[in-house]
C-alpha positions, 0 to 999 in steps of 0.5 A: 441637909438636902431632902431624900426623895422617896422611889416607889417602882410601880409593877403595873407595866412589869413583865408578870411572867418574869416578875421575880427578875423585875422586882431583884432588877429594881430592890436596890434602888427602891424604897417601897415597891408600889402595888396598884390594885384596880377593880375594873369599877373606880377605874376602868381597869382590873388589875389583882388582889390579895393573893397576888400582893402575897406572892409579891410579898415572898419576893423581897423584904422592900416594903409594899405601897398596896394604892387601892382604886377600888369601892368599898375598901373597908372590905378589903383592908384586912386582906391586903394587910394580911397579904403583907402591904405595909403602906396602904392608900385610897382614894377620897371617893371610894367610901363615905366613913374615911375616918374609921378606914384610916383608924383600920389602917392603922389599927392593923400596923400599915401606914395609913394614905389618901389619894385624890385625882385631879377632879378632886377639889383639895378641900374635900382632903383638908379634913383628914389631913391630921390623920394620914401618913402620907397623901397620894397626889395623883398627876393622871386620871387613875386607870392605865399606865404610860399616861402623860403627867398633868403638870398642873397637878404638882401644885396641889403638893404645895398645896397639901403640905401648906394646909397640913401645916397650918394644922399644926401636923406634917403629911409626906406627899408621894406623887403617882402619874406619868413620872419619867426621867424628863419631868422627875426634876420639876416632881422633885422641886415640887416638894415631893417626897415619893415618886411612882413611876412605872412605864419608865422603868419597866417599859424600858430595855432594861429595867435595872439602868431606868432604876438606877438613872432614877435612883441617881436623879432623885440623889444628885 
């Protein structure tokens, strides 16, 4: 049986001030829309919070994917959930207490993820392997959209679901990072499960086509 491939049309290059009209154009081909929140201090970027996932949370029923680039993000679990984030990541160095993030996560209804940069060695993700949903293999340094994908970086997808197996536990792997439809077939062959991909789709002349070319890609 073939494997699905998971789409998550990242908002980060979407026209805010049409954002209505960018979410119907990419719903139907969507499985999770994804929602990058930056805080100008883990990454060089500022982005928005909850009250802005809320208004997102109004304009469709596809489920939200909330990737926290920010510090301290025990703090902020609660309201991106309370926001309505269904799936919720963070990154390996945000915090010291992984652990009680991830029961928070899950303790409050939203699938739990870890996400690592390419600077991260993997083995500092092994030990929380047994108690993600899914990890978040990021292909660029987090930040900024339109950035080229770091082909070296699809190995760790290997890597990952190599040393979740050897744990006796199945992790899905969403990689996030320069993601387009030149390089979307070496993603997928990977072993991916979820691609991001972002200035592809709402950097293009229109936004429902790039989806559907991707959607098409990811079926054929």
């Amino acid at each position: 049986m073939q494997r699905r491939v998971k789409l998550a049309p990242s908002i980060l290059n979407a026209d805010f001030s049409a954002l209505r009209g960018a979410i119907a154009d990419v719903e139907p081909f969507s499985d999770y829309i994804h929602l990058d929140v930056m805080d100008g201090h883990f990454v060089p970027n500022l982005t928005f919070g909850p009250l802005v996932v809320e208004a997102i949370r109004k304009l469709t029923d596809v489920p939200l994917d909330c990737h926290l680039m920010i510090y301290n993000p025990p703090e902020w679990i609660e309201a991106f959930r309370d926001a309505g984030a269904d799936r919720i990541s963070f990154h390996l160095r945000s915090c010291r207490d992984h652990e009680s993030v991830i029961r928070a996560i899950r303790h409050l209804g939203a699938s739990p993820g870890l996400a690592i940069s390419p600077e991260v060695p993997l083995f500092e993700l092994k030990p929380y392997l047994g108690m993600v949903d899914f990890v978040v293999v990021m292909c660029v340094y987090p930040g900024f959209g339109g950035q080229k994908l770091m082909p070296e970086m699809l190995n760790r997808v290997t890597a990952v679901k190599r040393d979740a197996a050897e744990q006796g536990v199945t992790v899905e792997v969403e990689v996030d990072g320069g993601v387009k439809t030149g390089n979307l077939e070496q993603v997928i062959s990977a072993g991916t499960d979820t691609v991001v991909v972002g200035s592809s789709i709402f950097g293009s002349g229109n936004v429902a086509e790039a989806a559907r070319d991707i959607r098409n890609i990811l079926d054929g």
